[in-house]
C-alpha positions as CSV (number, residue, x, y, z in Angstrom):
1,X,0.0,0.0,0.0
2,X,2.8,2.5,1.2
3,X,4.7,2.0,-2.0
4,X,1.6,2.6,-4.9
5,X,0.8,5.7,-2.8
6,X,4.1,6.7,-2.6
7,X,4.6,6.1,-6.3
8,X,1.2,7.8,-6.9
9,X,1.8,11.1,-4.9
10,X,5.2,11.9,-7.0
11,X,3.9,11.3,-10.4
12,X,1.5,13.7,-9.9
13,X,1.5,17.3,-11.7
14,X,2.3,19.3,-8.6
15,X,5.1,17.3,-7.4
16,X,6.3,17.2,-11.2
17,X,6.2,21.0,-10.9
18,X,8.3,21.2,-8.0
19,X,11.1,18.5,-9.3
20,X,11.5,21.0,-12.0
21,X,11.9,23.8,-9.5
22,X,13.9,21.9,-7.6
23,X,16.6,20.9,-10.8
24,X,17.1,24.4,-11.3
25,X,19.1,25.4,-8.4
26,X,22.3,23.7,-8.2
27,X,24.8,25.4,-10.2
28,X,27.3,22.2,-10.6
29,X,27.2,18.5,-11.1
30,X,28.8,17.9,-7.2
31,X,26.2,20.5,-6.1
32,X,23.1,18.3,-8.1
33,X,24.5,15.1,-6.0
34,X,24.4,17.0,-3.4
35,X,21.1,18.2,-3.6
36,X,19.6,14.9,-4.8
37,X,21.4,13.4,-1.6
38,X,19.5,15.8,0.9
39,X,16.4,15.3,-0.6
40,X,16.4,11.3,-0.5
41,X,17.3,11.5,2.7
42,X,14.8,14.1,4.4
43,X,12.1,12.7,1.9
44,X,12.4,9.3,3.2
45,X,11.7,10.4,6.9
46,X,8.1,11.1,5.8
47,X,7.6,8.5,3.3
48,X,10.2,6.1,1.9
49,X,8.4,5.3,-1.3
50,X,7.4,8.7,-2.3
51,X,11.9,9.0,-1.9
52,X,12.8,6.8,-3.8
53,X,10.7,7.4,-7.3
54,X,10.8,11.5,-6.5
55,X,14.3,11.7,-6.4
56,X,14.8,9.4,-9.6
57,X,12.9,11.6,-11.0
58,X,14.5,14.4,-9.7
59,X,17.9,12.9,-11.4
60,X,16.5,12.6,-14.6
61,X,15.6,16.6,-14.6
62,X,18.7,17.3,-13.3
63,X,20.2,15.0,-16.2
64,X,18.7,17.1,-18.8
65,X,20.8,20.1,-17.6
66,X,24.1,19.1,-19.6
67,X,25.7,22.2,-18.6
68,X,26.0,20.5,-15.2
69,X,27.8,18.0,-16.4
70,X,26.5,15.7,-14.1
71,X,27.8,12.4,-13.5
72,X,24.6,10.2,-13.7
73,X,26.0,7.0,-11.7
74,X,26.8,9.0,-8.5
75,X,23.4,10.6,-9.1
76,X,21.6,7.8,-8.9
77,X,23.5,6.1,-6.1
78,X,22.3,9.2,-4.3
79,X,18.7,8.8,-5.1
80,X,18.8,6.2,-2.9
81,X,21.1,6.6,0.1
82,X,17.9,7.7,2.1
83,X,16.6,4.2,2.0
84,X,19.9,3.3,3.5
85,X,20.3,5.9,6.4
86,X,17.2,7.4,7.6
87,X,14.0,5.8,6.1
88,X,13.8,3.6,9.4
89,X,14.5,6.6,11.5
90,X,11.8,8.4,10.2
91,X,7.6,8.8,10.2
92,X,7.3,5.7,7.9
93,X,9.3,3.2,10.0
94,X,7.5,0.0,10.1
95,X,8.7,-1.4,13.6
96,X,7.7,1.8,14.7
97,X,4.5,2.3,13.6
98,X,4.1,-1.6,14.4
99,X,5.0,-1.2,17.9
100,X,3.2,2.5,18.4
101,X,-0.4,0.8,18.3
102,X,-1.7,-2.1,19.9
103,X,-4.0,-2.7,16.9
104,X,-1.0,-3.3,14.8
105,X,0.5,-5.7,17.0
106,X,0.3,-10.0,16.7
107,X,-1.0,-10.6,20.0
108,X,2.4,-12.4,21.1
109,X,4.6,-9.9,20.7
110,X,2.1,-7.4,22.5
111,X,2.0,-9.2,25.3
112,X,5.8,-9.3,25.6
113,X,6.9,-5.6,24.4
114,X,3.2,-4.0,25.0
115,X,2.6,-0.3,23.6
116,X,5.9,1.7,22.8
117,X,5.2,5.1,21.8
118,X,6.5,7.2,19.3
119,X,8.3,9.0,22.1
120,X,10.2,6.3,23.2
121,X,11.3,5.5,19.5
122,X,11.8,7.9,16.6
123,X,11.2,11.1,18.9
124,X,13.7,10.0,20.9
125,X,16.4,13.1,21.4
126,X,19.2,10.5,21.1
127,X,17.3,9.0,17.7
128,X,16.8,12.3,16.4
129,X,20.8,13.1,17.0
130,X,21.7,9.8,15.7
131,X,19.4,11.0,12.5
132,X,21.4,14.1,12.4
133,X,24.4,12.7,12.5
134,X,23.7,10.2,9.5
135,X,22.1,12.9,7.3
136,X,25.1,15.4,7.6
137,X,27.4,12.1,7.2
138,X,25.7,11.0,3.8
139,X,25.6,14.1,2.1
140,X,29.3,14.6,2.9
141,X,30.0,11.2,1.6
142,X,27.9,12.1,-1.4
143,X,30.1,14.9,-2.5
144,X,33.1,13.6,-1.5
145,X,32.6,10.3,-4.0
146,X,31.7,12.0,-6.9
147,X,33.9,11.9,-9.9
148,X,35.9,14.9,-10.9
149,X,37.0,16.0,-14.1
150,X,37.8,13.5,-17.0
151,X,36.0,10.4,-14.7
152,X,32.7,12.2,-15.2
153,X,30.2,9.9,-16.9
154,X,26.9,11.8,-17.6
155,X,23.8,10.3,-19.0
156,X,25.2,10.5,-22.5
157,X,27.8,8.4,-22.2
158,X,25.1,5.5,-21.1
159,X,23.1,6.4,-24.3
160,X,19.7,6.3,-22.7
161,X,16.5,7.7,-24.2
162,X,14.3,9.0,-21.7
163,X,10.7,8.7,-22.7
164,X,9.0,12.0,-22.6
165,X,5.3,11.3,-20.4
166,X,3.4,11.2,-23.0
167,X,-0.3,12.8,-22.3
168,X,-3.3,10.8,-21.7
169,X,-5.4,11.5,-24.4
170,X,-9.1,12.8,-22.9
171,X,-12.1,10.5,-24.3
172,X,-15.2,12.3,-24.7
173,X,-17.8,11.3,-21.4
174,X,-20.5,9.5,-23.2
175,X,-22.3,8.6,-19.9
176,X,-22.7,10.5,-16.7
177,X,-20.0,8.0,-15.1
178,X,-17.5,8.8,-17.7
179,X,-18.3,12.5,-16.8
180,X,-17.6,12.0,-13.1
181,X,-14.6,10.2,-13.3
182,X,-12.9,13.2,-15.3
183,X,-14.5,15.6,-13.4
184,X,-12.6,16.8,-9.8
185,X,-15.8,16.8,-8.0
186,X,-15.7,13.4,-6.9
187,X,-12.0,13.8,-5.6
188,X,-13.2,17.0,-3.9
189,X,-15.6,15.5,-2.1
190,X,-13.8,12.5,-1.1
191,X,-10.5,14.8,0.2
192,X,-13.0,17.1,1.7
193,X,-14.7,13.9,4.1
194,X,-11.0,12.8,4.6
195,X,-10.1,16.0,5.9
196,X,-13.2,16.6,8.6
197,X,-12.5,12.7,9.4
198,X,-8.5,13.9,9.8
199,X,-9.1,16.9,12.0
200,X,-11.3,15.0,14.3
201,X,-8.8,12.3,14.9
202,X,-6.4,14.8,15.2
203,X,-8.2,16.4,17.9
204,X,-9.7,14.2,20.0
205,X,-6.2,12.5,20.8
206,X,-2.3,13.4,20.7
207,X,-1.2,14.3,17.5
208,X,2.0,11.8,17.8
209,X,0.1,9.3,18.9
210,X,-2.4,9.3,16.1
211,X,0.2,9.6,13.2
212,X,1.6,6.7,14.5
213,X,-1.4,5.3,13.7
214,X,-0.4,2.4,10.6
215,X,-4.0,3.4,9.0
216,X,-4.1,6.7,9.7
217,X,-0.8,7.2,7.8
218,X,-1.2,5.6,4.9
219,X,-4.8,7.2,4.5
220,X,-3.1,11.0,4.5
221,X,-1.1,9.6,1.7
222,X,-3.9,8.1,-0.2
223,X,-6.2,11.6,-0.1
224,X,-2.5,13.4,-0.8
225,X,-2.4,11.6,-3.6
226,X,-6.1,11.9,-4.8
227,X,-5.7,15.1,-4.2
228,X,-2.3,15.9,-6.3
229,X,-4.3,14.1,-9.4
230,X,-7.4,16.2,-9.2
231,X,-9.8,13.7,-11.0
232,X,-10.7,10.2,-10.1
233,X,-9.5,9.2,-13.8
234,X,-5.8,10.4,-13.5
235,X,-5.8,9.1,-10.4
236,X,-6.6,5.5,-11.1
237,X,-4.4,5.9,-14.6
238,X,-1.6,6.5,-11.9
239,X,-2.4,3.4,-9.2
240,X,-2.8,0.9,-12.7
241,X,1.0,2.2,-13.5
242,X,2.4,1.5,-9.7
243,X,0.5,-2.1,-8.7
244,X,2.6,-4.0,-11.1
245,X,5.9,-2.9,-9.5
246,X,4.8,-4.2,-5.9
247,X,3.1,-7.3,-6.7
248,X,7.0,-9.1,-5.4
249,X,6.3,-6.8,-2.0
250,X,2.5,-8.2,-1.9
251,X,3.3,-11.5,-1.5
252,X,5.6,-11.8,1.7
253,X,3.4,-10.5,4.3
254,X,1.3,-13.6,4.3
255,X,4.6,-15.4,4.5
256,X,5.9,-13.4,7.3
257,X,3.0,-13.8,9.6
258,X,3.6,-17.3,9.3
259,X,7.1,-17.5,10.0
260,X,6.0,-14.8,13.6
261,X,3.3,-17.2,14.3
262,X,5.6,-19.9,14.3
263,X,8.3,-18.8,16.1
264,X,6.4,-16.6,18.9
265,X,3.8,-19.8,19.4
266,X,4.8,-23.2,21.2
267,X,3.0,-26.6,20.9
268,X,2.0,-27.1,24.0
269,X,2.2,-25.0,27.6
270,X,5.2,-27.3,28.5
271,X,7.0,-26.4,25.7
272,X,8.9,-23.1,24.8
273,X,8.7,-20.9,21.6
274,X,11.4,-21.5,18.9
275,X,12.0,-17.4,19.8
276,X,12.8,-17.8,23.5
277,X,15.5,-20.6,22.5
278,X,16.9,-17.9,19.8
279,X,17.1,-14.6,22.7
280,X,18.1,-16.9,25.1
281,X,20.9,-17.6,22.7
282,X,21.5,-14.1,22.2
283,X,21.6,-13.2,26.1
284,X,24.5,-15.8,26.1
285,X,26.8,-13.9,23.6
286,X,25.5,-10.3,24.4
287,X,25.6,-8.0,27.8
288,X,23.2,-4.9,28.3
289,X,26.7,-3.0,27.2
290,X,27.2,-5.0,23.9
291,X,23.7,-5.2,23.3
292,X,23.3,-2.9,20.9
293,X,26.6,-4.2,18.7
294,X,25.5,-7.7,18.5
295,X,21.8,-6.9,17.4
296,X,22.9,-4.0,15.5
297,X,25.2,-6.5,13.2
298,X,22.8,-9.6,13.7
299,X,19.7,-7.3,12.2
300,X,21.9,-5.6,9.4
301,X,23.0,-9.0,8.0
302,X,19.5,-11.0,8.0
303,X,18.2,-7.8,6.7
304,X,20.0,-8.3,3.0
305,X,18.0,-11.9,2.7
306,X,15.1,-10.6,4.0
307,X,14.2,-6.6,2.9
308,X,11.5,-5.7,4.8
309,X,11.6,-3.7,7.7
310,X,7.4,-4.3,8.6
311,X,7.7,-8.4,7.7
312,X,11.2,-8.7,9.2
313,X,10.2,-6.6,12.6
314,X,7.0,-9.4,13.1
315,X,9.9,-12.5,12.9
316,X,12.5,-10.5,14.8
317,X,10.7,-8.9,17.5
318,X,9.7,-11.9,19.9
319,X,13.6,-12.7,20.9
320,X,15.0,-9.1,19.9
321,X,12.7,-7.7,22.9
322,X,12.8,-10.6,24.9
323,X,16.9,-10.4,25.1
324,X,16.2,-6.9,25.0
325,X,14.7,-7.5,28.7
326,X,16.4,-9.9,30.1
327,X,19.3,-7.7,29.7
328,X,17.5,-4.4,30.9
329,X,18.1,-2.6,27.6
330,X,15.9,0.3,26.6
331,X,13.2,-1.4,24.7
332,X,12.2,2.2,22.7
333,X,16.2,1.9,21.9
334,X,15.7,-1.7,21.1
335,X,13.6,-0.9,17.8
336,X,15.7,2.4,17.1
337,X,19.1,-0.3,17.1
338,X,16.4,-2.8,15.0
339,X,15.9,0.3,12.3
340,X,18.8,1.5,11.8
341,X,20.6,-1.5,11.2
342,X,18.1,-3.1,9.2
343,X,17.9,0.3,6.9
344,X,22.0,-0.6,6.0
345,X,21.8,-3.7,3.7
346,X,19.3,-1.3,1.7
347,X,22.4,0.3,0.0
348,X,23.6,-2.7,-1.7
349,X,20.8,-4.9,-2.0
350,X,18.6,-4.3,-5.6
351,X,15.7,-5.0,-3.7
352,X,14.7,-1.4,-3.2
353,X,16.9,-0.4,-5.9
354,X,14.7,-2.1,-8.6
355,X,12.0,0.9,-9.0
356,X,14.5,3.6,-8.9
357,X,16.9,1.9,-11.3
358,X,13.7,1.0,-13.8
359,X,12.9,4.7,-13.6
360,X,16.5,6.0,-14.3
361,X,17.7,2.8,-17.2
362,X,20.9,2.5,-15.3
363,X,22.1,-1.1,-14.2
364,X,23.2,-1.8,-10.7
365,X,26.6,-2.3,-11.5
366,X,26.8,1.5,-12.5
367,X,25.9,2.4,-8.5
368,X,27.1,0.0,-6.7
369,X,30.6,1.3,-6.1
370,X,28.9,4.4,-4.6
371,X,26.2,3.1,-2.5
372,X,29.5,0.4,-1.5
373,X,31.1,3.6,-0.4
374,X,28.5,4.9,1.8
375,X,27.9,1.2,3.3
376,X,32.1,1.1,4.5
377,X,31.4,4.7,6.2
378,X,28.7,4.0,7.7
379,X,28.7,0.7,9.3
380,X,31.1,1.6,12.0
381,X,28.8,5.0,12.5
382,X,25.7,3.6,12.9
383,X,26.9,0.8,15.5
384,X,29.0,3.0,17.3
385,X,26.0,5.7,17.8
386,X,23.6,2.8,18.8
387,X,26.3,1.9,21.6
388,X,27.1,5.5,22.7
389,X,24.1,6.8,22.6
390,X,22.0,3.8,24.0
391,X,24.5,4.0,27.4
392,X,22.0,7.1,28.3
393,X,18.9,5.6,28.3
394,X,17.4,2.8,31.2
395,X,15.1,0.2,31.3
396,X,11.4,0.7,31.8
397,X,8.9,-2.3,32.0
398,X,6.4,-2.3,28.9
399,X,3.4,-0.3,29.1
400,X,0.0,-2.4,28.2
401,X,-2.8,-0.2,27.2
């Protein structure tokens, strides 16, 4: 869902209109990186598919610029180094949302971690410095890695046609449904009951704790996005173009509930979950100081066979939070070490990579020494800001609502 919406609200005319804006400022190639950099990375705080198909978009604006003289692989590596560094840290984290609301939750991992609040996540002042940090790290990396001079490669050199959007032709309404589908009346009035239905869930409870909401966020998305297209008919046109590239993402949820349901549930009362056997396994190896370095690299690794961070938090959570309290660790900082080590292996795994390289007609091979680059820098970062910062925080027993 997260990803057609996401796909849906950048295609549309307004956000086209502000790529274009936005491709006009830089004044270099370096400074293009640079900016396509700093908008993955603060885009993907709010919504991690609407980063990564804006900003290839935004490269293949900024492509068109030849006086730039742009090189186009560094480009696109940057296109996606927010899906590596800060999409976990951000609004649209998947553990977090998953762990904000007790709706959200598989009942056995509730009833070990209970409700943990956006506060004690993502809000965090130590997450939000640990964001920061990263941010302010990439984009330095970013420009730093870009060729120079003679080792420029710009879109020419890969001789790619990009295909001009061509315009949907407008059929004449022949029946009053044809009418109201390319009329914006329809999509007014649906935004306009989405809105009254925002503000009053808005109101009636804390704003944090209602954007944390899984439903609630992915439903200001969908009347975004109906609302960018203006009528009902561009906005389907745009869905019927974005399903086809998440049918792969579809398909493991089912899968991943499974594998949870398996792990969290024993055969009998005698008998003890596969996932207690796995965090008692880690409580052996780890200590409330190492904690966050052994989960931190344990998470990053399982991450690259399994890119997911919703899916992968329902199989991980049930011995993650259990070691998590045997050893007294923060369990807010528990998830916070859980999404920003499992946002790393997004650099170098096509995965997530697929769209934006579809959109862009580069290969993987072209990127992969960049996004490489920004892997090497910031694995020791990342663990050594989950460690340094974590040694500030204490435990607190889970709160059940």
């Amino acid at each position: 869902m997260l990803i057609v919406v996401g796909y849906v609200v950048s295609v549309s005319k307004p956000v086209q209109a502000l790529i274009r804006v936005l491709a006009r400022l830089p004044h270099s190639g370096r400074g293009a990186i640079v900016l396509v950099a700093t908008v993955s990375l603060l885009i993907s705080l709010v919504n991690w598919a609407m980063s990564t198909v804006l900003t290839a978009l935004l490269v293949i604006a900024l492509a068109k610029r030849k006086e730039l003289n742009m090189d186009y692989r560094a480009a696109a590596a940057a296109a996606i180094i927010g899906m590596g560094a800060t999409w976990a840290l951000g609004i649209s984290s998947s553990a977090a949302q998953l762990q904000a609301n007790k709706a959200s939750l598989p009942e056995p991992i509730y009833n070990l971690t209970g409700v943990i609040p956006f506060t004690e996540t993502i809000f965090l002042p130590q997450s939000m410095i640990m964001t920061a940090v990263l941010i302010v790290a990439s984009i330095a990396i970013a420009f730093w890695s870009a060729p120079k001079g003679q080792h420029i490669k710009t879109i020419d050199q890969f001789d790619i046609q990009l295909d001009e959007e061509k315009p949907v032709e407008a059929n004449t309404p022949k029946r009053p449904g044809d009418w109201l589908e390319n009329s914006p009346l329809l999509s007014i009035l649906i935004v306009l009951l989405g809105v009254v239905w925002m503000v009053n869930e808005f109101s009636k409870s804390n704003p944090i704790l209602a954007i944390s909401s899984l439903n609630t966020y992915n439903f200001i998305f969908l009347m975004l996005g109906i609302a960018l297209h203006g009528t009902p008919r561009n906005f389907l046109n745009a869905v019927t173009k974005a399903v086809p590239a998440v049918a792969g993402v579809l398909i493991q949820f089912p899968l991943y509930g499974s594998i949870a349901f398996m792990m969290t549930n024993a055969h009998n009362a005698q008998d003890l979950s596969l996932s207690h056997y796995i965090a008692e396994f880690f409580v052996s190896i780890a200590s409330q100081e190492t904690f966050a370095i052994v989960m931190g690299v344990y998470s990053a690794i399982l991450g690259f066979f399994i890119p997911s961070g919703g899916g992968k938090w329902i199989i991980e959570a049930p011995y993650v939070m259990q070691a998590a309290h045997d050893l007294k660790v923060h369990l807010g900082w528990s998830v916070q070490i859980y999404n920003a080590a499992e946002a790393l292996p997004n650099l170098i795994n096509p995965f997530f990579m697929l769209p934006m390289l579809g959109i862009l007609k580069i290969k993987a091979k072209d990127v992969i020494g960049f996004t490489v680059t920004q892997l090497i820098f910031h694995i020791p970062l990342v663990l050594f800001l989950l460690w340094f910062l974590g040694r500030t925080l204490s435990y607190a027993p889970p709160v059940f609502s």
